[in-house]
VODO-842047 format. One line per 3 residues: number of its first residue (from 1); their letters; for each residue z, x, y of C-alpha. Coordinates in nm, 2 decimals. Example, Ala and Ser with C-alpha at 12.3 -4.5 7.8 and 13.67 -1.06 7.14 Angstrom:
BEGIN
1> AS> 0.78,1.23,-0.45  0.71,1.37,-0.11
***
This chain:
BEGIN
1> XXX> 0.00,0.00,0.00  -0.14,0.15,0.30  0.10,-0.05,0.55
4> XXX> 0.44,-0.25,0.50  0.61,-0.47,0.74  0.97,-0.58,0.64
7> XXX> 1.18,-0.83,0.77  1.08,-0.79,1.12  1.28,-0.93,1.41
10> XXX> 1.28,-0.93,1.78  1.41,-1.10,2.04  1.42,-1.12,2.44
13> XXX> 1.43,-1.42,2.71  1.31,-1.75,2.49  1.09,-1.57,2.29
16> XXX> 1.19,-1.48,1.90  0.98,-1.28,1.58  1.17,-1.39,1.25
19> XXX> 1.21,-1.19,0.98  0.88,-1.10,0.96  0.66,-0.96,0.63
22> XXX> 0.33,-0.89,0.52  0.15,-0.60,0.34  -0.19,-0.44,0.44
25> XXX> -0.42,-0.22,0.17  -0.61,0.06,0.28  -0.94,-0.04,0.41
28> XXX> -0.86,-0.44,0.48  -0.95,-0.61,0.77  -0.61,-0.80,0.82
31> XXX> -0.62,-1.04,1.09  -0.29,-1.20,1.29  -0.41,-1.50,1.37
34> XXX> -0.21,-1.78,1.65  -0.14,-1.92,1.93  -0.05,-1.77,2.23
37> XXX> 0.31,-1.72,2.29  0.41,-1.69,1.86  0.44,-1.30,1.86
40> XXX> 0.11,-1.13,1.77  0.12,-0.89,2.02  0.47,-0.80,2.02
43> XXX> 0.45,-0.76,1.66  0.15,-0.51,1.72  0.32,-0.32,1.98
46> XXX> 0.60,-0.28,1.71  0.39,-0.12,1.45  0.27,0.07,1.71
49> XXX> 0.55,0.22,1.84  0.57,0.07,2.20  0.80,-0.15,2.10
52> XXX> 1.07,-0.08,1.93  1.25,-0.41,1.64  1.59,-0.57,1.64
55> XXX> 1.57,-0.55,1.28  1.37,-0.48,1.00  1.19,-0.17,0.85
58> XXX> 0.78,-0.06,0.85  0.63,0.20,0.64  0.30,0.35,0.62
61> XXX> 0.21,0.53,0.32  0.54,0.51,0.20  0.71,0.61,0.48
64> XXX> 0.92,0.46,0.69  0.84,0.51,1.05  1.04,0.26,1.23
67> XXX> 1.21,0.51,1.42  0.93,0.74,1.47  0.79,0.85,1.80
70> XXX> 0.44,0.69,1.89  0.25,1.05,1.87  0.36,1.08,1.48
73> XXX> 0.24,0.75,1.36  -0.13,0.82,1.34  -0.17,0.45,1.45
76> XXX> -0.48,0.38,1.70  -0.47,0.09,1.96  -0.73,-0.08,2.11
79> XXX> -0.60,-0.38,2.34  -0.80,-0.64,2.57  -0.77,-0.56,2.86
82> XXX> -0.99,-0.19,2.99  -0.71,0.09,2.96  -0.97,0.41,2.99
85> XXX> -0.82,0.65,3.25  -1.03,0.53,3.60  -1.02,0.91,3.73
88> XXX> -1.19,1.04,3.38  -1.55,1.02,3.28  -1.62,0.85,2.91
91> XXX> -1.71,1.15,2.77  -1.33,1.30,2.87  -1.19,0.91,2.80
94> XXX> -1.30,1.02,2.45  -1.22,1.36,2.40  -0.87,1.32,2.50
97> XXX> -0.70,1.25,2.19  -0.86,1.54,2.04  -0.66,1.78,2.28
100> XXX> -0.47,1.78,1.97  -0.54,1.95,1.63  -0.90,2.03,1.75
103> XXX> -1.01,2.30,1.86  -1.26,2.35,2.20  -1.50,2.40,2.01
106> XXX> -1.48,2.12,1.79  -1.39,1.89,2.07  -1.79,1.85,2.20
109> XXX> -1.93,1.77,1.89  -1.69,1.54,1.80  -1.72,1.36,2.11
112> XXX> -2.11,1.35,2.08  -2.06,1.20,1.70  -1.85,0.93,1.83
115> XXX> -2.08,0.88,2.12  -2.37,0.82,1.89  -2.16,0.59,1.61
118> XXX> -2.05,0.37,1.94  -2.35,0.35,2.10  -2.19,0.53,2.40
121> XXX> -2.40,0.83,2.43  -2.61,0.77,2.78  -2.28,0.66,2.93
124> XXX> -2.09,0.99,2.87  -2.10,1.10,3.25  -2.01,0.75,3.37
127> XXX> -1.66,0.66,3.50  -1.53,0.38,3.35  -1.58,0.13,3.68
130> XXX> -1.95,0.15,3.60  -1.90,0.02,3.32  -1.98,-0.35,3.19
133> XXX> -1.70,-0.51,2.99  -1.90,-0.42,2.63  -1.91,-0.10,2.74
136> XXX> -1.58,-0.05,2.82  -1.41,-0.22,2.51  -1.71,0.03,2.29
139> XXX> -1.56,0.34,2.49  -1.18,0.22,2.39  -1.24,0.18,2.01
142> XXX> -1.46,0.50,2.06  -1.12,0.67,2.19  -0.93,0.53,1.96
145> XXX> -1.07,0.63,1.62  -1.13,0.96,1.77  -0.90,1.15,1.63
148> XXX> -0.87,0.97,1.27  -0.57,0.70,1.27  -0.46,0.57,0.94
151> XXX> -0.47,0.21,1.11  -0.64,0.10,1.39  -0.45,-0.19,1.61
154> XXX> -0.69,-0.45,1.79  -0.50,-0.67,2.03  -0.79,-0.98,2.12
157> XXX> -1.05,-0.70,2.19  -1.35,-0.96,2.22  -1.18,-1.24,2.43
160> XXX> -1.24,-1.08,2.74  -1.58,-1.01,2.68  -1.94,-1.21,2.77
163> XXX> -2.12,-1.41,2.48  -2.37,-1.15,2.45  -2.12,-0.91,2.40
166> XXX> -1.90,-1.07,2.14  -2.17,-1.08,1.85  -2.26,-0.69,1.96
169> XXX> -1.92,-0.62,1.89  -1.80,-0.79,1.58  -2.07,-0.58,1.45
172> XXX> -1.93,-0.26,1.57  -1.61,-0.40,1.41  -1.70,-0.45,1.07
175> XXX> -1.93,-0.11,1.08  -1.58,0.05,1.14  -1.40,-0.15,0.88
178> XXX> -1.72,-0.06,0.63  -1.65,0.29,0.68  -1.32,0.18,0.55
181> XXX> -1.10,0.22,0.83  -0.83,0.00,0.79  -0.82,-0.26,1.08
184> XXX> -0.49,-0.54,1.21  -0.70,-0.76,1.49  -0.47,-1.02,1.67
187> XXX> -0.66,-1.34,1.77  -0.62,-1.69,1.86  -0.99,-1.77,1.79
190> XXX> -1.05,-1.89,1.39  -1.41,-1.83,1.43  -1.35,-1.51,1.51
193> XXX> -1.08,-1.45,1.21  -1.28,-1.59,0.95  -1.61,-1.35,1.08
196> XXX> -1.44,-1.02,1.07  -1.12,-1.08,0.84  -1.09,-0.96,0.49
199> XXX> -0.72,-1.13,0.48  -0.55,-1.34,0.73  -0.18,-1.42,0.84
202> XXX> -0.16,-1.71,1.04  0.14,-1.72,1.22  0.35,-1.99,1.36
205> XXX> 0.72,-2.00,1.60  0.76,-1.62,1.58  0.71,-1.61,1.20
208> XXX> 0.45,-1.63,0.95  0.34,-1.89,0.78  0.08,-1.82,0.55
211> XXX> -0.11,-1.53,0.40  -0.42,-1.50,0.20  -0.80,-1.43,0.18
214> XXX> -1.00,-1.60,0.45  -1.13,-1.82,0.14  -0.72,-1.94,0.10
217> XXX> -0.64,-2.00,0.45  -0.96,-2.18,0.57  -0.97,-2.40,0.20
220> XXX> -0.63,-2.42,0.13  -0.39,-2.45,0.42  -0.05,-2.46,0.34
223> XXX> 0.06,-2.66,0.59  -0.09,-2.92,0.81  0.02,-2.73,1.10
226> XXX> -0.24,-2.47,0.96  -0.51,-2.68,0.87  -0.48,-2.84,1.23
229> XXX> -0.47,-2.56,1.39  -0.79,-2.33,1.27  -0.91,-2.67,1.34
232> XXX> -1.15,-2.67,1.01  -1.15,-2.75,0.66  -1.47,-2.77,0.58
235> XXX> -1.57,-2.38,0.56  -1.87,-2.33,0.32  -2.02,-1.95,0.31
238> XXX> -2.42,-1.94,0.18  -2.73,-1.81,0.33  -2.89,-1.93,0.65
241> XXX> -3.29,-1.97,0.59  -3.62,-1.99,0.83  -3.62,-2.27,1.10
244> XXX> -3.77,-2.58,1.05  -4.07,-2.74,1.29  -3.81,-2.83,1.55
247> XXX> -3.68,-2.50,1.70  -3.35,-2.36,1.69  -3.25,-2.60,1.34
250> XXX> -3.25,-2.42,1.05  -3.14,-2.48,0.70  -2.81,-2.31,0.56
253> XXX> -2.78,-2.34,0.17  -2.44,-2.38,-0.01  -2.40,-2.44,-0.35
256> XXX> -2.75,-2.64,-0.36  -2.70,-2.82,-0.06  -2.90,-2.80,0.20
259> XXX> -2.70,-2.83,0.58  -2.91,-2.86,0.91  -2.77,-2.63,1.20
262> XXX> -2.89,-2.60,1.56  -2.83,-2.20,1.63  -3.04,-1.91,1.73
265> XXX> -2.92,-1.66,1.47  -3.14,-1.48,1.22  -3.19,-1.58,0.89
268> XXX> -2.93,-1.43,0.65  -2.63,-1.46,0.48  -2.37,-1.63,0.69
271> XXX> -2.07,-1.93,0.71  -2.04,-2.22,0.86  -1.75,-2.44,0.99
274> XXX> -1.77,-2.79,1.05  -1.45,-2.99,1.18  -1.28,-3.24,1.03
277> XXX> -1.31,-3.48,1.32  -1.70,-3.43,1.38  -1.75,-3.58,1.00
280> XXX> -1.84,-3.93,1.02  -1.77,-4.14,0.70  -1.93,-4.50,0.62
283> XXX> -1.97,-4.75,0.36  -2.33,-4.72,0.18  -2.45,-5.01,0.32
286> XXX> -2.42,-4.90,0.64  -2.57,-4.56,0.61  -2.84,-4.52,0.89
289> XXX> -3.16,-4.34,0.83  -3.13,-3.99,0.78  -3.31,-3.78,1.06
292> XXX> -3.39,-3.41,1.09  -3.13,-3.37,1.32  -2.83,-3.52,1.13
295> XXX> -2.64,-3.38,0.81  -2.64,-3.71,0.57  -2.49,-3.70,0.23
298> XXX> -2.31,-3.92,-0.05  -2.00,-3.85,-0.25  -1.69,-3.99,-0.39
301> XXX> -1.35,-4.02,-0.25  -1.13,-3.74,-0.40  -0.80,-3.77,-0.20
304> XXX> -0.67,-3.98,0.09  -0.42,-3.83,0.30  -0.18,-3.88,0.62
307> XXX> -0.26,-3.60,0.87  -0.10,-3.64,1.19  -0.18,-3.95,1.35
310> XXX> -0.49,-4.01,1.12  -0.61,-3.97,0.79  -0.77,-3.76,0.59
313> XXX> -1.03,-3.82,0.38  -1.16,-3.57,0.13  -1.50,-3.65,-0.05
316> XXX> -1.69,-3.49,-0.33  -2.03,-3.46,-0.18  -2.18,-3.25,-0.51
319> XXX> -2.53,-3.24,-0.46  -2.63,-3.58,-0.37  -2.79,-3.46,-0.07
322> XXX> -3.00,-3.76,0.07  -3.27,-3.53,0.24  -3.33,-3.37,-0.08
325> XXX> -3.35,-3.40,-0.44  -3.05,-3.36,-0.67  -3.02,-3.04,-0.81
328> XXX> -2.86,-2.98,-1.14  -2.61,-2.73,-1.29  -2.41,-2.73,-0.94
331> XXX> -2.06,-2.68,-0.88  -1.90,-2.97,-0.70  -1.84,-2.95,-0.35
334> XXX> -1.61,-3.14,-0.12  -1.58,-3.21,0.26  -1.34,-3.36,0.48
337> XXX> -1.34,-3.65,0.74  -1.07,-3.72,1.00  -1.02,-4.08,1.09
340> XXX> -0.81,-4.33,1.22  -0.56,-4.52,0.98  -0.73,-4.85,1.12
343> XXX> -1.12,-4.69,1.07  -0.97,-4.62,0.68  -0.84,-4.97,0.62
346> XXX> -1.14,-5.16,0.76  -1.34,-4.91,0.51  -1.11,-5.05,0.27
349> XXX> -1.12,-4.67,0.13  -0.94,-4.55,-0.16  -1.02,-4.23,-0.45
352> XXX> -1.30,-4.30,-0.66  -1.50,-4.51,-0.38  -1.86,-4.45,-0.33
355> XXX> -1.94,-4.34,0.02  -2.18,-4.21,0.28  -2.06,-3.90,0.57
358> XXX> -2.28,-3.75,0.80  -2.28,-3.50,1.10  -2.45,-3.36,1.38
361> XXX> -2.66,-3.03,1.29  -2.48,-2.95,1.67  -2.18,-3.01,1.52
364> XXX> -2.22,-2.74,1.23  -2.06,-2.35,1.37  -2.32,-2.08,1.18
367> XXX> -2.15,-1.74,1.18  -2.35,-1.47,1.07  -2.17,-1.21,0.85
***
């Protein structure tokens, strides 16, 4: 175990971390994933080093260094807002953890290696207030990898930045990752958990309440506070194919079925979230005509379930696609719709009914990997 976070508490003013634990492996991409306020940060500055626990013990590689200065830990840090040194160009911004156990000569090629990986290289003579936000945040990660950390910290390093930027930079991120650098991201965005996360703990009051794959927290939440709050259960990963005649909807194949989404991405393998609440259900009878725009599909009630004010209804939706023809020898798949109690009743729904869903190929989130 690369990492190990023990019992971890913290308190100051209102704010309280409780007795928190979780485990990372070497070369994971382990998101902290929450709402503002719960603790992510602090709990990142912690492992860090900058700040220091109540109680509770972490190790890395076996060791413990919950006492140990920040210099020793061989931890990197990368946060959201730009922290390169104004005064320095990027070129120095980078070679300035390697004042350390390099030597000068070693210094300029290591810098001009790091330049190239990050894309960074025509920047080198700039000074950081030149610099867009993409840049900046490329420059950062570039400095801190730099001189080899055991774990690299990321607190929200793509909130701050443009939509252009963000999909330039997951990609940077999971290059790193690839190259198995092992990676703790703090986020409040699930889209952005489930693109980049190999395992996720999704944490709730100052603690945590659920760890797993990104497969286990975004199919199986634990809790409805988890399942309302990454907002989806309906998270189905396939392979998004050539557009159709209308532009921008494509075609993204699951499992045999065939979902429309409206996105500009290139074909390739992907995921896609839909939420709960965009997922219309209706009696068969009732079912409009399908268009090219629309997601249409029949199934069979599974499960009925209270969820907040509402209910949940899960249906099996297999492979009776009504755009296409049934294909055999497919695993079942199921889907959920959120709806009022009185929308259930005057369904009169209940497991093992016959029904019709549909949703808007607008409504579909396609995130490449």
């Amino acid at each position: 175990m690369l990492l190990t976070v023990r019992k971890i508490s913290r308190s100051f003013g209102g704010f309280e971390l409780k007795n928190v634990s979780f485990d990372v492996q070497q070369g994971q991409y382990f998101v902290l994933l929450g709402a503002s306020g719960v603790g992510k940060s602090v709990l990142l500055e912690i492992i860090a080093g900058l700040t220091h626990p109540d109680d509770g013990r972490i190790f890395l590689n076996g060791t413990n260094i919950t006492s140990e200065k920040i210099q020793k830990r061989k931890i990197g840090m990368v946060f959201q807002s730009n922290t390169l040194f104004p005064h320095m160009t990027v070129y120095d911004n980078i070679a300035y953890p390697l004042r350390t156990g390099y030597t000068k000569h070693q210094i300029p090629k290591r810098v001009a290696k790091l330049a190239e990986d990050f894309g960074v290289t025509g920047l080198l003579k700039r000074k950081p207030q030149t610099l867009s936000g993409g840049e900046s945040q490329r420059i950062s990660l570039a400095r801190a990898v730099a001189s080899e950390p055991r774990c690299l910290l990321l607190d929200e390093p793509i909130s701050s930045l443009d939509a252009k930027s963000r999909p330039r930079m997951r990609a940077l991120l999971r290059k790193i990752n690839a190259k198995g650098q092992t990676i703790i991201h703090v986020t409040h965005d699930y889209i952005e958990a489930a693109s980049l996360g190999t395992h996720i703990a999704v944490m709730e009051g100052g603690t945590i309440a659920q760890t797993g794959t990104v497969d286990d927290i975004f199919q199986h939440p634990k809790s409805e506070f988890i399942a309302r709050f990454i907002g989806i259960r309906n998270f189905f990963k396939g392979n998004l194919e050539k557009p159709h005649r209308q532009a921008g909807l494509k075609q993204f194949r699951t499992d045999g079925l065939a979902f429309s989404v409206l996105t500009d991405s290139h074909a390739g393998n992907g995921f896609v979230c839909i939420r709960n609440e965009d997922v219309i259900i209706h009696n068969p009878s009732s079912t409009a005509e399908p268009t090219i725009a629309s997601n249409n599909f029949e199934g069979t009630i599974v499960d009925i379930v209270r969820f907040g004010p509402g209910i949940e209804v899960i249906v099996n939706i297999g492979t009776n696609n009504l755009k296409t023809q049934k294909t055999a020898n497919v695993n079942p798949l199921e889907i959920a719709a959120l709806i009022t109690a009185e929308s259930a009743k005057a369904l009169n729904l209940h497991c093992g009914k016959k029904v019709c869903i549909s949703f808007k190929a607008s409504s579909v989130k396609y995130v490449e990997e």
